[in-house]
Predicted model as a PDB file, atoms N, CA, C, CB and O in Angstrom, pLDDT in the B-factor column:
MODEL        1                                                                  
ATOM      1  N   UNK A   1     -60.987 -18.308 -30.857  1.00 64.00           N  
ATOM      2  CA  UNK A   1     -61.152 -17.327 -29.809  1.00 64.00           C  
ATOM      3  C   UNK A   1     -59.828 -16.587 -29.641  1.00 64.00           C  
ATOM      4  CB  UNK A   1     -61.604 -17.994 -28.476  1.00 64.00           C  
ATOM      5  O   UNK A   1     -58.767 -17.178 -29.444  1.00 64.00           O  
ATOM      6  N   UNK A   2     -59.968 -15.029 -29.746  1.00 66.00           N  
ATOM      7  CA  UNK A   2     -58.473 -14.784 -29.254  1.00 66.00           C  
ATOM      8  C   UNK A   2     -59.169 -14.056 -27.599  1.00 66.00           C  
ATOM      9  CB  UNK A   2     -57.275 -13.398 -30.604  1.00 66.00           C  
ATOM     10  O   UNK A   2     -60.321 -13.859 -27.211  1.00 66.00           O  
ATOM     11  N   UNK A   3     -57.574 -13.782 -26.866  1.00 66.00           N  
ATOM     12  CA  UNK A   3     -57.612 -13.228 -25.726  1.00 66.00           C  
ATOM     13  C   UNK A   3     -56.204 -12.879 -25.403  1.00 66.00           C  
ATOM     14  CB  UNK A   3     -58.267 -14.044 -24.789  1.00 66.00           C  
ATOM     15  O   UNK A   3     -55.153 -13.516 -25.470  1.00 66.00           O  
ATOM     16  N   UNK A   4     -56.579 -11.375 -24.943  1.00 69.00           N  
ATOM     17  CA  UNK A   4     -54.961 -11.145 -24.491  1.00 69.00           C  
ATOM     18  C   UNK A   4     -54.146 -11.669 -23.653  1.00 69.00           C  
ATOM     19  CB  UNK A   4     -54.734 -10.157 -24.084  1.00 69.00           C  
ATOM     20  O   UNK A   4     -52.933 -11.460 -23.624  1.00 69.00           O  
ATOM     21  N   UNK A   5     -54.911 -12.543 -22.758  1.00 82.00           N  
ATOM     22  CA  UNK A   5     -54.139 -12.944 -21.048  1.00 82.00           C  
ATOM     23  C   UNK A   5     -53.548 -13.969 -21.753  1.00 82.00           C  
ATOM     24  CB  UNK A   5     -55.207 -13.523 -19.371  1.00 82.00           C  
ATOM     25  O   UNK A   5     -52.464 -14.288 -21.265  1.00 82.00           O  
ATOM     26  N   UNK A   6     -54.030 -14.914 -23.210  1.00 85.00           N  
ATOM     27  CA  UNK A   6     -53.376 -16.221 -23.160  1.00 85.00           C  
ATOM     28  C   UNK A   6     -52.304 -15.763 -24.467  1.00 85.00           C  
ATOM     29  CB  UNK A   6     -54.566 -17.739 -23.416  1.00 85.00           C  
ATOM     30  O   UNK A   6     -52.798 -15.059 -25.347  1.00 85.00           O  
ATOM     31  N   UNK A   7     -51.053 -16.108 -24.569  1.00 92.00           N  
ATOM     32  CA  UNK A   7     -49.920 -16.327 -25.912  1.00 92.00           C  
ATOM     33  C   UNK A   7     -49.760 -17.960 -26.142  1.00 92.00           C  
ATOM     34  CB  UNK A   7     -48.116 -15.597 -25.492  1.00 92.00           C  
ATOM     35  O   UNK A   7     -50.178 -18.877 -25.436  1.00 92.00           O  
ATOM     36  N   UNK A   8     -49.291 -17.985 -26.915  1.00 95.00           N  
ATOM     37  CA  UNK A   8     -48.531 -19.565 -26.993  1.00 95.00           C  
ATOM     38  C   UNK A   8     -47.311 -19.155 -27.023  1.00 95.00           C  
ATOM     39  CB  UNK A   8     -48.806 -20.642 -28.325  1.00 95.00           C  
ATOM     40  O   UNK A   8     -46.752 -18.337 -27.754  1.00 95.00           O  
ATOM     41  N   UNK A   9     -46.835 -19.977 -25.921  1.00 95.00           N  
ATOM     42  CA  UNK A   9     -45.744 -20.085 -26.000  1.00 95.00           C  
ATOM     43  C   UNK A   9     -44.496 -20.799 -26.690  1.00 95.00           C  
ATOM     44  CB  UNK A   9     -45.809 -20.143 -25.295  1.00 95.00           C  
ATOM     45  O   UNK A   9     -43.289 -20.855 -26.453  1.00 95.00           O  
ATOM     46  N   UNK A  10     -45.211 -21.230 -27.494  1.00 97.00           N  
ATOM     47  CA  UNK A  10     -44.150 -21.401 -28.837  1.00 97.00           C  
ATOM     48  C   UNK A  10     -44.368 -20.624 -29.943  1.00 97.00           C  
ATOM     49  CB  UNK A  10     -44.149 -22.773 -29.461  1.00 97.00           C  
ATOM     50  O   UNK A  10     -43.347 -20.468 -30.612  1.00 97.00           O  
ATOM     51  N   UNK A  11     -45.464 -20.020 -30.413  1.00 97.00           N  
ATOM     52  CA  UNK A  11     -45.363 -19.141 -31.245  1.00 97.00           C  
ATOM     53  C   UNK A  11     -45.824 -17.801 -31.154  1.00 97.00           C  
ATOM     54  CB  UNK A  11     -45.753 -19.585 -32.082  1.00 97.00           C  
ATOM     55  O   UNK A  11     -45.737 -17.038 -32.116  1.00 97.00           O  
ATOM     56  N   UNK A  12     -46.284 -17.480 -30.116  1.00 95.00           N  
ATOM     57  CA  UNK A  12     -46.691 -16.085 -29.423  1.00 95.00           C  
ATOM     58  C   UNK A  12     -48.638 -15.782 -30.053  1.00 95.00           C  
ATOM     59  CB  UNK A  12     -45.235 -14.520 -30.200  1.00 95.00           C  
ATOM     60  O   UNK A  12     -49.436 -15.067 -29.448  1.00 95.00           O  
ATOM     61  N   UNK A  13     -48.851 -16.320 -30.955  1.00 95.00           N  
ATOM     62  CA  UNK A  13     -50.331 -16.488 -31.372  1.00 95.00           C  
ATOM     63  C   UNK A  13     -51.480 -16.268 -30.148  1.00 95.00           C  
ATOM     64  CB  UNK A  13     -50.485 -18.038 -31.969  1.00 95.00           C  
ATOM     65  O   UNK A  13     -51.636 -17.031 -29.194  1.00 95.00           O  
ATOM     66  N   UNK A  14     -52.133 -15.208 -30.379  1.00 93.00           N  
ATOM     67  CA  UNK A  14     -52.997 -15.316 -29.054  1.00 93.00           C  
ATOM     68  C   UNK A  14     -54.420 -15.352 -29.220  1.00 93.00           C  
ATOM     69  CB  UNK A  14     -52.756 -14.175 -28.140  1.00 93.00           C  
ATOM     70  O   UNK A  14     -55.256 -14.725 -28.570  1.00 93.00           O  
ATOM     71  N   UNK A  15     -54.659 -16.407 -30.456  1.00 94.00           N  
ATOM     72  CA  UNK A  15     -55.784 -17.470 -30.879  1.00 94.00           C  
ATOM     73  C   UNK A  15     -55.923 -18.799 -30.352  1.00 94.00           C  
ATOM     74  CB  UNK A  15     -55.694 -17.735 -32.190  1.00 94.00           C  
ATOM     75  O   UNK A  15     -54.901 -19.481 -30.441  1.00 94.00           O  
ATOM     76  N   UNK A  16     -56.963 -19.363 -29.805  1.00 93.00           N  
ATOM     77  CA  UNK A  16     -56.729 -20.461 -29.101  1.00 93.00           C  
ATOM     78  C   UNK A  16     -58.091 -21.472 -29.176  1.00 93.00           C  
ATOM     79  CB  UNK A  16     -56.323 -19.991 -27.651  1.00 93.00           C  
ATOM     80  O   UNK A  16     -59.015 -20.893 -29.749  1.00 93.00           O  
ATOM     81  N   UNK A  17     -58.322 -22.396 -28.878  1.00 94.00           N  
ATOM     82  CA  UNK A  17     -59.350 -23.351 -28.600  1.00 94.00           C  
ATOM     83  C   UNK A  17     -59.623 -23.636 -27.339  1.00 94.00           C  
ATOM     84  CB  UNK A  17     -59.131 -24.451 -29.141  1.00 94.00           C  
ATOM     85  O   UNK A  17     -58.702 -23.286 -26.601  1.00 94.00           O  
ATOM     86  N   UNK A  18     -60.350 -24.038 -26.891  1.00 92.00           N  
ATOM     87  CA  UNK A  18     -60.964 -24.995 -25.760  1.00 92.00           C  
ATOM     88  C   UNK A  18     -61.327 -26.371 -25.948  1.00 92.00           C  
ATOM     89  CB  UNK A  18     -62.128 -24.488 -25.307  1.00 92.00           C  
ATOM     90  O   UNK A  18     -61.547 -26.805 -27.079  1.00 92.00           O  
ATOM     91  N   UNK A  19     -61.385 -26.895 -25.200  1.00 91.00           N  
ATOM     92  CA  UNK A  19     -62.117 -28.417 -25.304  1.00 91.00           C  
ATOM     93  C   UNK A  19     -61.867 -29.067 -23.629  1.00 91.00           C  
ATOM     94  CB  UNK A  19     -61.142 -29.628 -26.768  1.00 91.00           C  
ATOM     95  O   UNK A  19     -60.892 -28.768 -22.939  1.00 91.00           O  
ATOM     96  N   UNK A  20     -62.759 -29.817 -23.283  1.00 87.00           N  
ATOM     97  CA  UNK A  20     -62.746 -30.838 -22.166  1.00 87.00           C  
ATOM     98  C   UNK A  20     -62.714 -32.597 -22.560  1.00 87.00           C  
ATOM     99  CB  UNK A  20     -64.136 -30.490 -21.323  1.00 87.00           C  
ATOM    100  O   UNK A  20     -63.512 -33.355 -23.111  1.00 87.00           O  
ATOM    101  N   UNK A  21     -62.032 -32.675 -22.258  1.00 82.00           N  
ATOM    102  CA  UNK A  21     -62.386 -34.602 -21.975  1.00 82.00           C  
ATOM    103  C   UNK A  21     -61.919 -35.209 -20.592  1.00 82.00           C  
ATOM    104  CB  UNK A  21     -61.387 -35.730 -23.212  1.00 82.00           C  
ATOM    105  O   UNK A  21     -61.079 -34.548 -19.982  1.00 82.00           O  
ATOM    106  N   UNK A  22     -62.367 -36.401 -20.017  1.00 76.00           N  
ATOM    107  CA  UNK A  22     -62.449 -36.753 -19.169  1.00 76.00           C  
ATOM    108  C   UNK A  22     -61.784 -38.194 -19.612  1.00 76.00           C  
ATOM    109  CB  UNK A  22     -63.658 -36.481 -18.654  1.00 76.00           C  
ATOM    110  O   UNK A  22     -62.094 -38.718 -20.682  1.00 76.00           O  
ATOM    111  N   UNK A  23     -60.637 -38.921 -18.497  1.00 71.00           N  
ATOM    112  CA  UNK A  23     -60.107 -40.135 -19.035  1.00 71.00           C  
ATOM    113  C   UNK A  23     -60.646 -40.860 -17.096  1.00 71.00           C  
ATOM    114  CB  UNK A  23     -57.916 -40.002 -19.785  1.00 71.00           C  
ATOM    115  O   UNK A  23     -61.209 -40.392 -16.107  1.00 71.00           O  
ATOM    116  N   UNK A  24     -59.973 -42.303 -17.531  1.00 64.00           N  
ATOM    117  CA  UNK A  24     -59.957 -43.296 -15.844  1.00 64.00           C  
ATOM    118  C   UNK A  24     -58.751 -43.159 -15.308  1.00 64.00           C  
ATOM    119  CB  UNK A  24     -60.156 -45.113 -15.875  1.00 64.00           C  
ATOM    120  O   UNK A  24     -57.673 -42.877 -15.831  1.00 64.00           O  
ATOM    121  N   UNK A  25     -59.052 -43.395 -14.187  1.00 60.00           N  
ATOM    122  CA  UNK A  25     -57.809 -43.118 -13.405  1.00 60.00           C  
ATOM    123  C   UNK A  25     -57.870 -44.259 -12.238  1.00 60.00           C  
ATOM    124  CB  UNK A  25     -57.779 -41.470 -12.775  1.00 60.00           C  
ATOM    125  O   UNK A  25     -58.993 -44.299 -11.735  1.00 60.00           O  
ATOM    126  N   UNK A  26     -57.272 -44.869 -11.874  1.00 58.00           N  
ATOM    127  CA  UNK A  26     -56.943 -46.133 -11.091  1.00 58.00           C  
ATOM    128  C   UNK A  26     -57.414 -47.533 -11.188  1.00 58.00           C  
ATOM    129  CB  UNK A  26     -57.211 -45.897  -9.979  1.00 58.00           C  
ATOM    130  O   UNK A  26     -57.573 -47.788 -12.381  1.00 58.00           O  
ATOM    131  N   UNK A  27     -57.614 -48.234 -10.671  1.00 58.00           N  
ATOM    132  CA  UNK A  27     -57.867 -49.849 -10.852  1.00 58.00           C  
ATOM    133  C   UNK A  27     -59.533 -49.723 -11.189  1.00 58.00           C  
ATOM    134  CB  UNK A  27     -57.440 -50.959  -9.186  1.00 58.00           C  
ATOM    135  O   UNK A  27     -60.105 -50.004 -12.242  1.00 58.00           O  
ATOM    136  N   UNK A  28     -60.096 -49.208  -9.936  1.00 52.00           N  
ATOM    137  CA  UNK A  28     -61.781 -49.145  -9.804  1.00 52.00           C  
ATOM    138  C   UNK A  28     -62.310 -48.811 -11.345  1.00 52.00           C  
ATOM    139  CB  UNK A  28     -62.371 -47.736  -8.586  1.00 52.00           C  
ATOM    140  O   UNK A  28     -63.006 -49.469 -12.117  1.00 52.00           O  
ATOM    141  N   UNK A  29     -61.713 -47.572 -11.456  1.00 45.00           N  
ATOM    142  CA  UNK A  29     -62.170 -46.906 -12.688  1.00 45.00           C  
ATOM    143  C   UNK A  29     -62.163 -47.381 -14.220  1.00 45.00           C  
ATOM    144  CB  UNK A  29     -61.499 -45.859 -12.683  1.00 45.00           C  
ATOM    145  O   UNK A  29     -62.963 -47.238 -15.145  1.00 45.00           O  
ATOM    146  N   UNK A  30     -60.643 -48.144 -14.062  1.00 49.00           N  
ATOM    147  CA  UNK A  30     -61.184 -49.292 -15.217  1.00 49.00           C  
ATOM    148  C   UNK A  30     -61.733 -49.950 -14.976  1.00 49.00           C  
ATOM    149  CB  UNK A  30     -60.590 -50.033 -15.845  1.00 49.00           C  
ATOM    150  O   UNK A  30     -62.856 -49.847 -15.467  1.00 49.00           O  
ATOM    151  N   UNK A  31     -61.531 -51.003 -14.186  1.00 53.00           N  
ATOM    152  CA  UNK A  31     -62.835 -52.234 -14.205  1.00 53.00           C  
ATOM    153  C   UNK A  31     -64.437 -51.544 -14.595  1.00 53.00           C  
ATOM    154  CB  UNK A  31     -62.996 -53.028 -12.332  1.00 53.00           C  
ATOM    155  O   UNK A  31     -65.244 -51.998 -15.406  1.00 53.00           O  
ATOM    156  N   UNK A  32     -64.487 -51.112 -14.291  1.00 53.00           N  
ATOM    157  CA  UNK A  32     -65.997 -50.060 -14.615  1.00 53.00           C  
ATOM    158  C   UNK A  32     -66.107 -48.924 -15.377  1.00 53.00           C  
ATOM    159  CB  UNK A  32     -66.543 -49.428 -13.454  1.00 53.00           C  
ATOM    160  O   UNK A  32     -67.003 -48.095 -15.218  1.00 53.00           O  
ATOM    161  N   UNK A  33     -65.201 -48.845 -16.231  1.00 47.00           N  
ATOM    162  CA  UNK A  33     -65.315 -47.919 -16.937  1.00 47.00           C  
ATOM    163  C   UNK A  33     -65.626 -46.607 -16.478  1.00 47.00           C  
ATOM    164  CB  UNK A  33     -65.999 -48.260 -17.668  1.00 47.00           C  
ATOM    165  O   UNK A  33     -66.661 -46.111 -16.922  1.00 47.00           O  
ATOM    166  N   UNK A  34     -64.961 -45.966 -15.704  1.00 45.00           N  
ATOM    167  CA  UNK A  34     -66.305 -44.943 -14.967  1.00 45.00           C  
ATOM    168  C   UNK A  34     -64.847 -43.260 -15.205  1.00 45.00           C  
ATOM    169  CB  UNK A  34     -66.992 -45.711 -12.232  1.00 45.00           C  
ATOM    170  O   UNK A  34     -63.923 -43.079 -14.412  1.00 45.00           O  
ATOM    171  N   UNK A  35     -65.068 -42.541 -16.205  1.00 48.00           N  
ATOM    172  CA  UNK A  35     -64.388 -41.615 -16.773  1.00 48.00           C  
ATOM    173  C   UNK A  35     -64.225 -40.576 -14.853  1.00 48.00           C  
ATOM    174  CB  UNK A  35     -65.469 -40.837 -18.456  1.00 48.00           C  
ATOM    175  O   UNK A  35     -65.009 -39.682 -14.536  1.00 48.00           O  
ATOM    176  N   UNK A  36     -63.480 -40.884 -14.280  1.00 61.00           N  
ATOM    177  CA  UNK A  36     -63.816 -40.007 -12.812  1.00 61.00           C  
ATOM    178  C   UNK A  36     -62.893 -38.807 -12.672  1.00 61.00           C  
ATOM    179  CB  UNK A  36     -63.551 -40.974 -11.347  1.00 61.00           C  
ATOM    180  O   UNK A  36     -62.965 -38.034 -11.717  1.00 61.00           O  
ATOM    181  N   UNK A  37     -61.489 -38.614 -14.278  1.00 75.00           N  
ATOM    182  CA  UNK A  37     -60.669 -37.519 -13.971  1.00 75.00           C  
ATOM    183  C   UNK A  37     -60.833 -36.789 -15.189  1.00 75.00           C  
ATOM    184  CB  UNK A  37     -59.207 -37.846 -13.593  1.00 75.00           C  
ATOM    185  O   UNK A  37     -60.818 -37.304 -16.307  1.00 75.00           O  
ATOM    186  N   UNK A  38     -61.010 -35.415 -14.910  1.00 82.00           N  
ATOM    187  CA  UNK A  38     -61.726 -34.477 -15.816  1.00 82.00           C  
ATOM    188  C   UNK A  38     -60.553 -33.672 -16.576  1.00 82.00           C  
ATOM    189  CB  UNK A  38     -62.776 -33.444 -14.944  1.00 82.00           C  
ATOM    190  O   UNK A  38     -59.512 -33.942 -15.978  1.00 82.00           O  
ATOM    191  N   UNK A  39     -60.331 -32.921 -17.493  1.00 87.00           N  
ATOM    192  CA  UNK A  39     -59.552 -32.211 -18.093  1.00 87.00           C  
ATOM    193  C   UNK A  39     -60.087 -31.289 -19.154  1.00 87.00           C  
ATOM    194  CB  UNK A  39     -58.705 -32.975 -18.501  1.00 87.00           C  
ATOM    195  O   UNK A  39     -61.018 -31.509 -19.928  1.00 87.00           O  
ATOM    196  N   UNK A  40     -59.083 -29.861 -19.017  1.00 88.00           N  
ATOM    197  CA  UNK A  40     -59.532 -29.026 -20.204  1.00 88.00           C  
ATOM    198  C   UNK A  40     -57.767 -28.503 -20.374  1.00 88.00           C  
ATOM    199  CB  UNK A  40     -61.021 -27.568 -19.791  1.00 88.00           C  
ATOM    200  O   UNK A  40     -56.744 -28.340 -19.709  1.00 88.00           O  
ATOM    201  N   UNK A  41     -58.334 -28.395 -21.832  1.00 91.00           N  
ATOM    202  CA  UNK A  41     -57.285 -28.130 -22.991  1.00 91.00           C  
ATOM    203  C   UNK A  41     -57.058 -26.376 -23.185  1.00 91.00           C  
ATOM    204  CB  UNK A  41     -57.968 -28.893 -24.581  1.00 91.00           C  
ATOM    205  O   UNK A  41     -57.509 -25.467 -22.488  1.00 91.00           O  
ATOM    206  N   UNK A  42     -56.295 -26.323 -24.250  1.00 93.00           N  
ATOM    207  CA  UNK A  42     -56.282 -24.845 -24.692  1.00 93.00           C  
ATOM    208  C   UNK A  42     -55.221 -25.165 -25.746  1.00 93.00           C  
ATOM    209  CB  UNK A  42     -55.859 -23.567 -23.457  1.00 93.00           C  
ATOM    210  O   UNK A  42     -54.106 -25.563 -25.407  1.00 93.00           O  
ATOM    211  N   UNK A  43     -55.459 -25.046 -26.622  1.00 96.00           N  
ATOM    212  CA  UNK A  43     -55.011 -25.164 -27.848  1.00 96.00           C  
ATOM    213  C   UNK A  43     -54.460 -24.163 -28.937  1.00 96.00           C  
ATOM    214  CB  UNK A  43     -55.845 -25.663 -28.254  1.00 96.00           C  
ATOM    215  O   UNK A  43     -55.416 -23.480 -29.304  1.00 96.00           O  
ATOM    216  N   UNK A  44     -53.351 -23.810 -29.580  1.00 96.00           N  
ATOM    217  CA  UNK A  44     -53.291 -22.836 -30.510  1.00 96.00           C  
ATOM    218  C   UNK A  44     -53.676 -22.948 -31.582  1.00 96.00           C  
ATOM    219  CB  UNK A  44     -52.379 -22.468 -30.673  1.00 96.00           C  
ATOM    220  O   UNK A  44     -53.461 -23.944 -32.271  1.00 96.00           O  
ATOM    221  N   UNK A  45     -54.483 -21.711 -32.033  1.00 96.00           N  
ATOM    222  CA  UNK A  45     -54.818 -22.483 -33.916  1.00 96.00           C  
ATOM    223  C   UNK A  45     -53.939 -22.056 -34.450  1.00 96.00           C  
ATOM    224  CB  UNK A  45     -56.193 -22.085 -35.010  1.00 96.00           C  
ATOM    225  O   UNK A  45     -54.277 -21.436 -35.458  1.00 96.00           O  
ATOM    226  N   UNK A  46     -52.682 -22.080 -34.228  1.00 97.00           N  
ATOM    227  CA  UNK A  46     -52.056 -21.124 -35.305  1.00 97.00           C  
ATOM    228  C   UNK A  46     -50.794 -22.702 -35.507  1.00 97.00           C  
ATOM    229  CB  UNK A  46     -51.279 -19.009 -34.528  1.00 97.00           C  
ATOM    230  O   UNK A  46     -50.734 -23.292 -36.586  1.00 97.00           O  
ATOM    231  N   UNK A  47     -50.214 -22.988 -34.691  1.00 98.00           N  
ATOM    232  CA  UNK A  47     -49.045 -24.319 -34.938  1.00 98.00           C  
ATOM    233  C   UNK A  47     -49.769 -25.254 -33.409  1.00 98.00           C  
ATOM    234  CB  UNK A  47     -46.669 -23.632 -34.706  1.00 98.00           C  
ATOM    235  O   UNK A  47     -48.972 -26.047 -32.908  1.00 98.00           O  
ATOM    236  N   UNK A  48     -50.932 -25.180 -32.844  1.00 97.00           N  
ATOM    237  CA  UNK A  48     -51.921 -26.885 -32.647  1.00 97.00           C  
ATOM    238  C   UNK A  48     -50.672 -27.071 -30.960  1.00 97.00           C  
ATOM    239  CB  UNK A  48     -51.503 -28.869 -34.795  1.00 97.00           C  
ATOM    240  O   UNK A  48     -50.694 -28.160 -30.386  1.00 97.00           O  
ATOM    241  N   UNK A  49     -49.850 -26.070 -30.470  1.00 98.00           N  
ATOM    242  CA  UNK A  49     -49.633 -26.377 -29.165  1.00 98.00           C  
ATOM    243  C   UNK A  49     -50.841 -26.700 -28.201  1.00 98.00           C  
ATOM    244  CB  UNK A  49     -48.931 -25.337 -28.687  1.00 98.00           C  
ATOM    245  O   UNK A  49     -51.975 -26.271 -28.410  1.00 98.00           O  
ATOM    246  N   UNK A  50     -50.562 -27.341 -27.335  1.00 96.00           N  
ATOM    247  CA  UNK A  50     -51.563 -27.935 -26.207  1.00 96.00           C  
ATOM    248  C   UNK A  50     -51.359 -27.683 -24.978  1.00 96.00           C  
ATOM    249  CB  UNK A  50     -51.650 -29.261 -26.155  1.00 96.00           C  
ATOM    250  O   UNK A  50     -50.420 -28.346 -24.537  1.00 96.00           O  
ATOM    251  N   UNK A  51     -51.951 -26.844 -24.057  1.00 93.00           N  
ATOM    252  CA  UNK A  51     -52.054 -27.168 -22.437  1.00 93.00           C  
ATOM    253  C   UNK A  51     -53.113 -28.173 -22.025  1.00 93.00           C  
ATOM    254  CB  UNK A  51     -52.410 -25.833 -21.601  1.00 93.00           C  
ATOM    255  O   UNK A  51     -54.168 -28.500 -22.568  1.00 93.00           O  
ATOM    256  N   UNK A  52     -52.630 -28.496 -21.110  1.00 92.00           N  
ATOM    257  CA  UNK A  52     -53.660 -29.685 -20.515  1.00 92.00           C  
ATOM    258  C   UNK A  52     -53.578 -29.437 -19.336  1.00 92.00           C  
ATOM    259  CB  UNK A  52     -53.386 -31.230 -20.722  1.00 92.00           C  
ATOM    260  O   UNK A  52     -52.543 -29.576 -18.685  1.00 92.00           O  
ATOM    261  N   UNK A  53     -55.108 -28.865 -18.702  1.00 89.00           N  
ATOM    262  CA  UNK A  53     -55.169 -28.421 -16.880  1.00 89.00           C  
ATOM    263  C   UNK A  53     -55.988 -29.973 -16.595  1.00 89.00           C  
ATOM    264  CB  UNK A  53     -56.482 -26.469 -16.265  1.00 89.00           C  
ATOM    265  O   UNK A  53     -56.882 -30.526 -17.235  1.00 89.00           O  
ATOM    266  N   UNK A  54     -55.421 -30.285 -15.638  1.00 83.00           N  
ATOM    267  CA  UNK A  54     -56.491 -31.097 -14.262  1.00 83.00           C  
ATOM    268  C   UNK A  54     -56.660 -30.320 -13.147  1.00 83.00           C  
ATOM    269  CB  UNK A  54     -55.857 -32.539 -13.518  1.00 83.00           C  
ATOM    270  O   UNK A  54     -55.922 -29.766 -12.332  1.00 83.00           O  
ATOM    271  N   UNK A  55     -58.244 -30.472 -13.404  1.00 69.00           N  
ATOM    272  CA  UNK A  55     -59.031 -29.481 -12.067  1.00 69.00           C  
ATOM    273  C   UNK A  55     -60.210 -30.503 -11.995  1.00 69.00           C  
ATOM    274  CB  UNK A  55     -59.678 -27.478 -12.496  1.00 69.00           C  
ATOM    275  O   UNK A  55     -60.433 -31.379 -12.831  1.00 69.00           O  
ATOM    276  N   UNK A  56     -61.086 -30.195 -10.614  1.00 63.00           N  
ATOM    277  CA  UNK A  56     -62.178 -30.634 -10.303  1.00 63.00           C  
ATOM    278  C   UNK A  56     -63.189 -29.281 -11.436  1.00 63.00           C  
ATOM    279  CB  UNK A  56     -62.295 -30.710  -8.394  1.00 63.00           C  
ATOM    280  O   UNK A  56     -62.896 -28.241 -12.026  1.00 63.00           O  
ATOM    281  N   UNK A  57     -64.380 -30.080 -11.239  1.00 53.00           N  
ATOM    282  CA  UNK A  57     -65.227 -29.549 -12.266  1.00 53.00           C  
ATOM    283  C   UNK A  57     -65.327 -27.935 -11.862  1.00 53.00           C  
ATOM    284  CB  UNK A  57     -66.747 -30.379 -12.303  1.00 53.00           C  
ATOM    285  O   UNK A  57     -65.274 -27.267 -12.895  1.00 53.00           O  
ATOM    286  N   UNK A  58     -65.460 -27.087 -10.641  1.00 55.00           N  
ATOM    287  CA  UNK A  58     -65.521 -25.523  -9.889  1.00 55.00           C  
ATOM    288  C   UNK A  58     -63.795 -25.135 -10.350  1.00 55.00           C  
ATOM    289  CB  UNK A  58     -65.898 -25.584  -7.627  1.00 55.00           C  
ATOM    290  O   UNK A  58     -63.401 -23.987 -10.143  1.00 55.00           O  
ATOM    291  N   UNK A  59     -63.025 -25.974 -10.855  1.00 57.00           N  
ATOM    292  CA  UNK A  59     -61.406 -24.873 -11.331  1.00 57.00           C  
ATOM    293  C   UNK A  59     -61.816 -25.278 -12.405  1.00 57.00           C  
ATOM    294  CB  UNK A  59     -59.463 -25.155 -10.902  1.00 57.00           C  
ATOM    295  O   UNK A  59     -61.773 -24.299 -13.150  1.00 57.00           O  
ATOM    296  N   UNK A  60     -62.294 -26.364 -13.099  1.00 54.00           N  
ATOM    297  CA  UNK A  60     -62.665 -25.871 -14.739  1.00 54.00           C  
ATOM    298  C   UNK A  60     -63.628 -25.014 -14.790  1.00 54.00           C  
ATOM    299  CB  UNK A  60     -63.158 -26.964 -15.736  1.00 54.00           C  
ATOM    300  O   UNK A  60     -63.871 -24.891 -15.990  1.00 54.00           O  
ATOM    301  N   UNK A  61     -64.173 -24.493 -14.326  1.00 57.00           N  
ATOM    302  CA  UNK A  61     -65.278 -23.194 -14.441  1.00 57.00           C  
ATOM    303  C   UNK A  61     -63.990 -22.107 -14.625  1.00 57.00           C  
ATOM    304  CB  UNK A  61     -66.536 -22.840 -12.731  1.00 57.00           C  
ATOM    305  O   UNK A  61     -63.722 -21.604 -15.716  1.00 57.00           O  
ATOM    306  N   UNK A  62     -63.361 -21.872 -13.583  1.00 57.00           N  
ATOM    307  CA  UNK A  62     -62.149 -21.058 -13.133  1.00 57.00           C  
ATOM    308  C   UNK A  62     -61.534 -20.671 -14.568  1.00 57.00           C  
ATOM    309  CB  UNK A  62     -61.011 -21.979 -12.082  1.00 57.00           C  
ATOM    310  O   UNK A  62     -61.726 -19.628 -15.193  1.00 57.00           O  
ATOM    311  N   UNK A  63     -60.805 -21.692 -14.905  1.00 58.00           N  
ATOM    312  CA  UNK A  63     -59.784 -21.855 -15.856  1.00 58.00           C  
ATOM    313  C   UNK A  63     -60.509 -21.740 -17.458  1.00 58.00           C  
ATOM    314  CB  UNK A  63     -59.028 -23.365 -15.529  1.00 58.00           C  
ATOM    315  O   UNK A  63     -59.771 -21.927 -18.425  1.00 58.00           O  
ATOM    316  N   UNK A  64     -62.045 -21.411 -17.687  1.00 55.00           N  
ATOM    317  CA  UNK A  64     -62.668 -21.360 -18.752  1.00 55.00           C  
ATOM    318  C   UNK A  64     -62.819 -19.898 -18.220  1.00 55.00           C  
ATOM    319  CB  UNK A  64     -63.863 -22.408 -19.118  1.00 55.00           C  
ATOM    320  O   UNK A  64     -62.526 -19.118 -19.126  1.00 55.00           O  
ATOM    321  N   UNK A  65     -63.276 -19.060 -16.730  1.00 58.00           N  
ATOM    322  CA  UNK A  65     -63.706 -17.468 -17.527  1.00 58.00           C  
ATOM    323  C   UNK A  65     -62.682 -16.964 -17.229  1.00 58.00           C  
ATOM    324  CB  UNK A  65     -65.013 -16.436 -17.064  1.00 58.00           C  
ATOM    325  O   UNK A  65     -62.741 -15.736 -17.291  1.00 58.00           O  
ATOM    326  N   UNK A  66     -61.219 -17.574 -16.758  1.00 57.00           N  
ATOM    327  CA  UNK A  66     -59.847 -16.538 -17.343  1.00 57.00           C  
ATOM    328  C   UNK A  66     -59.806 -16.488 -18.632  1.00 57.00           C  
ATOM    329  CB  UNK A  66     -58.330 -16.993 -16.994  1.00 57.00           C  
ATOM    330  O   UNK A  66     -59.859 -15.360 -19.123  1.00 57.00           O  
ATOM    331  N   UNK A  67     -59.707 -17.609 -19.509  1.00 57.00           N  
ATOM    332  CA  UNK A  67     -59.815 -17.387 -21.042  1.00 57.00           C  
ATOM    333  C   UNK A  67     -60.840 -16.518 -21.580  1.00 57.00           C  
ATOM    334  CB  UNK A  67     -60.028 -18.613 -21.701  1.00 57.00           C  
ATOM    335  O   UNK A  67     -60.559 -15.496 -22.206  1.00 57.00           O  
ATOM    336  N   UNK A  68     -61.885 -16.856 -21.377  1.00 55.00           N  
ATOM    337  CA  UNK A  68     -63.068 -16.153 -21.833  1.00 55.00           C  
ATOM    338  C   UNK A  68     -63.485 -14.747 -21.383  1.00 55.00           C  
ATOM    339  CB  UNK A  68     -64.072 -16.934 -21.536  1.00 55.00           C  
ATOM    340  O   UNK A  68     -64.241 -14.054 -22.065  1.00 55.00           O  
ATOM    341  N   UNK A  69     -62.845 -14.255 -19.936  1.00 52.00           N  
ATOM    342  CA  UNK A  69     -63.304 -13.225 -19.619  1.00 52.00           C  
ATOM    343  C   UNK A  69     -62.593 -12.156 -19.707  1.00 52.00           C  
ATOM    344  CB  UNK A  69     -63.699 -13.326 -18.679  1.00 52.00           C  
ATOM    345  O   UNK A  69     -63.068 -11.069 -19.376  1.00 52.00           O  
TER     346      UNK A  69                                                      
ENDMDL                                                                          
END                                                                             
């Protein structure tokens, strides 16, 4: 995907990826396995730099149609 609003800032490339994963976060959440903190990425394809946002699931909406829109 390119977009003008995003560069990398290590190599100025303004090609990028997306992706989400979700990890645990405190005592509860391991014992039970229960994935409860969400994350999305943004990635360069050009030299594979990484941002990593934590938002509730309504700022990952957010933070996907700045890229996309």
């Amino acid at each position: 995907m390119r977009h003008e609003k995003w560069s990398c800032p290590k190599c100025s490339n303004n090609e990028f990826e997306t992706d989400v994963f979700q990890a645990t976060g405190g005592a509860f959440a391991k014992v039970f396995d229960v994935q409860n903190k969400k994350f999305t990425t943004v990635s360069c394809t050009q030299c594979q730099y990484t941002e990593i946002y934590k938002a509730d699931t309504s700022r990952l909406d957010n933070i996907f149609d700045f890229f996309t829109g």
